[in-house]
N, C-alpha and C positions, 0 to 999 in steps of 0.2 A: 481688800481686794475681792475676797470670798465675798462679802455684800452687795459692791459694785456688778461680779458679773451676775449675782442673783437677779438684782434688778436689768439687767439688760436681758435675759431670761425670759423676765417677765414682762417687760414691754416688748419685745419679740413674739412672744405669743398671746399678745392683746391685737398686737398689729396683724398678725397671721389669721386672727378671728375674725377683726374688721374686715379685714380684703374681700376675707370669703364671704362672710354677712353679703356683703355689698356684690359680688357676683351671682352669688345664689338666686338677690332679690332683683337684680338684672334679666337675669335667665326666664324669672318668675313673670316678668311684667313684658317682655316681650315675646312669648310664648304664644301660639298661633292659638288666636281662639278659636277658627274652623275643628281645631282638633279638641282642644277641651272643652269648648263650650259652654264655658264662663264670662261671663261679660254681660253689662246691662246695657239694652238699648232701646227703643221704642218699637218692638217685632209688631206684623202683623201676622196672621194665619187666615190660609182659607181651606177647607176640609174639599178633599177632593171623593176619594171612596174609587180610585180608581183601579180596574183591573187589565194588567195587558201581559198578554201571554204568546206576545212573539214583535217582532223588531217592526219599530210604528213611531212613527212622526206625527206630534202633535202643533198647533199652531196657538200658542200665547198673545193675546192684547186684549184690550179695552174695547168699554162701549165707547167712550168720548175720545173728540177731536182732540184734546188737549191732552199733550201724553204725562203720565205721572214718574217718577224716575225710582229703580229700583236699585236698590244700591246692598242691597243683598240676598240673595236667593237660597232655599235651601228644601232638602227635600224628608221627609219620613213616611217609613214604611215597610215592606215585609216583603222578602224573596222566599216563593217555595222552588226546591228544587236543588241541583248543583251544577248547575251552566252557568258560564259568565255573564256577567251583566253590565253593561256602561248605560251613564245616562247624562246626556248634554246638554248645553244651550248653541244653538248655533245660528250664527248673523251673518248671512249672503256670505256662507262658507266657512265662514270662522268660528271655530270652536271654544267652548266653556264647560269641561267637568266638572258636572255636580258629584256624580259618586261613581263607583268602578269596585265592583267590589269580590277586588284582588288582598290579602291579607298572607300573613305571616304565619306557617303552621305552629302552631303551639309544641313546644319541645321543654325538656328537664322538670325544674320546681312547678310551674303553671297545669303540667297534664299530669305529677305528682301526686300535687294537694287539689287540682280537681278546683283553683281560682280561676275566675274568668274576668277578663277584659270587659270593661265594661264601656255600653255604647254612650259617646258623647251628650252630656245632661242636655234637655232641652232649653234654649234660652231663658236667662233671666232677664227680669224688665216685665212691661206691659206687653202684651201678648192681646190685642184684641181679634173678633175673628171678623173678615169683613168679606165680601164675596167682590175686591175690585177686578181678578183677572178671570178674562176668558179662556177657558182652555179646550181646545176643539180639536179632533182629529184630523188627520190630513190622506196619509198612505199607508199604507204597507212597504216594507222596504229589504231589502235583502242584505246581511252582514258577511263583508266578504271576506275581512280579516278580522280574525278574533282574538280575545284577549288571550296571551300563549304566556303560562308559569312556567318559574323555576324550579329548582327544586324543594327548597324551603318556602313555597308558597302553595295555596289553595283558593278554592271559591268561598268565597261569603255565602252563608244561607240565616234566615231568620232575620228577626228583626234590626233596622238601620232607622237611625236616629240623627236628626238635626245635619245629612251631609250638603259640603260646599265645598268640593278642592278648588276648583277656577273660580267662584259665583261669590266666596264669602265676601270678597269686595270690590265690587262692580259701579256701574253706572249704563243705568237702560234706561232709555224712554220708552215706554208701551202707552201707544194709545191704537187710537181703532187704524192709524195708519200704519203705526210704528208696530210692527210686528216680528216673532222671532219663532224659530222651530224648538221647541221640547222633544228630545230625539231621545229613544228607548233602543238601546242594540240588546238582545237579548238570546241565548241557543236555543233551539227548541228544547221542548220537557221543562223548560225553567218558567215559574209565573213571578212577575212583580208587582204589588197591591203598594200603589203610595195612597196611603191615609190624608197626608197635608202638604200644603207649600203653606212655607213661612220664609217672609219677608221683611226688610225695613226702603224705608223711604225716604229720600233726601228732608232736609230738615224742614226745608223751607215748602216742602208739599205737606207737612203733618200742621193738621189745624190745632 
């Protein structure tokens, strides 16, 4: 009898192991790559060097008639300052968060030991650099509601890496007709410098 429930024991706690194996690597594989920033796929990059230091509407497309489809967007780069910042995509009204950078203040063990969060790795995969979009200024524009924290929140300041909350899976056509606004809301005092747009492209436009 003492054997018997030994082994029920221990296939009990084989079984307990398995389940959890099996959700863990559930959790693991479906986990938003916008946020980790793992995942291989065929990116492109294009170096921007831009500087904008106050709320500005830029206009995204191509030279060619034929539009090419972007099926993820993403932005990197460096906020000075500590005013809010959103940054969009937006299509005859319709909005697309690329980044917002609203965050969680750091509290207990993290401002303790003085660990820091670290910003999301930049793609794996091929990364070539190509110059397909245009990016060209449009307005100036006024930010009439701004982004309002609670109280365990704050501003972003410093370097941002690889962001896409609406954009990481998309489907654009840009060409020279097909065109979209890159919209910058920003407080004054605050500057935002994006270094690169990195990109991918439906399969069937990658030569």
């Amino acid at each position: 009898m003492i054997q018997e429930k030994t082994h029920n024991n221990i296939y009990k706690f084989l079984l307990f192991t398995a389940v959890s194996l099996v959700l863990v690597s559930t959790l693991l594989l479906f986990q938003d790559s916008g946020i980790t920033g793992h995942f291989s796929a065929d990116f492109r990059s294009q170096i921007l060097d831009m500087e904008v230091k106050e709320s500005q509407t830029y206009s995204i497309s191509t030279n060619s008639l034929d539009p090419i489809y972007i099926t993820s967007l993403r932005l990197t780069g460096n906020i000075i300052g500590y005013g809010g910042v959103e940054i969009y995509i937006e299509d005859q009204g319709e909005k697309f968060l690329i980044y917002q950078n609203i965050k969680e203040k750091e509290t207990g063990l993290t401002s303790i030991t003085g660990m820091a969060v670290a910003e999301a790795a930049e793609p794996e995969g091929n990364e070539a650099e190509e110059k397909l979009l245009l990016i060209e200024p449009l307005e100036q524009i006024k930010w009439e509601n701004r982004l309002s924290l609670s109280e365990n929140q704050e501003f972003a300041m410093g370097l941002f890496s690889n962001k896409c909350k609406d954009t990481c899976y998309i489907e654009m056509p840009v060409s020279s007709k097909d065109r979209y606004k890159l919209v910058f809301m920003i407080e004054p005092g605050t500057i935002v410098n994006i270094n690169k747009i990195i990109y991918t492209l439906k399969e069937d436009m990658i030569e």
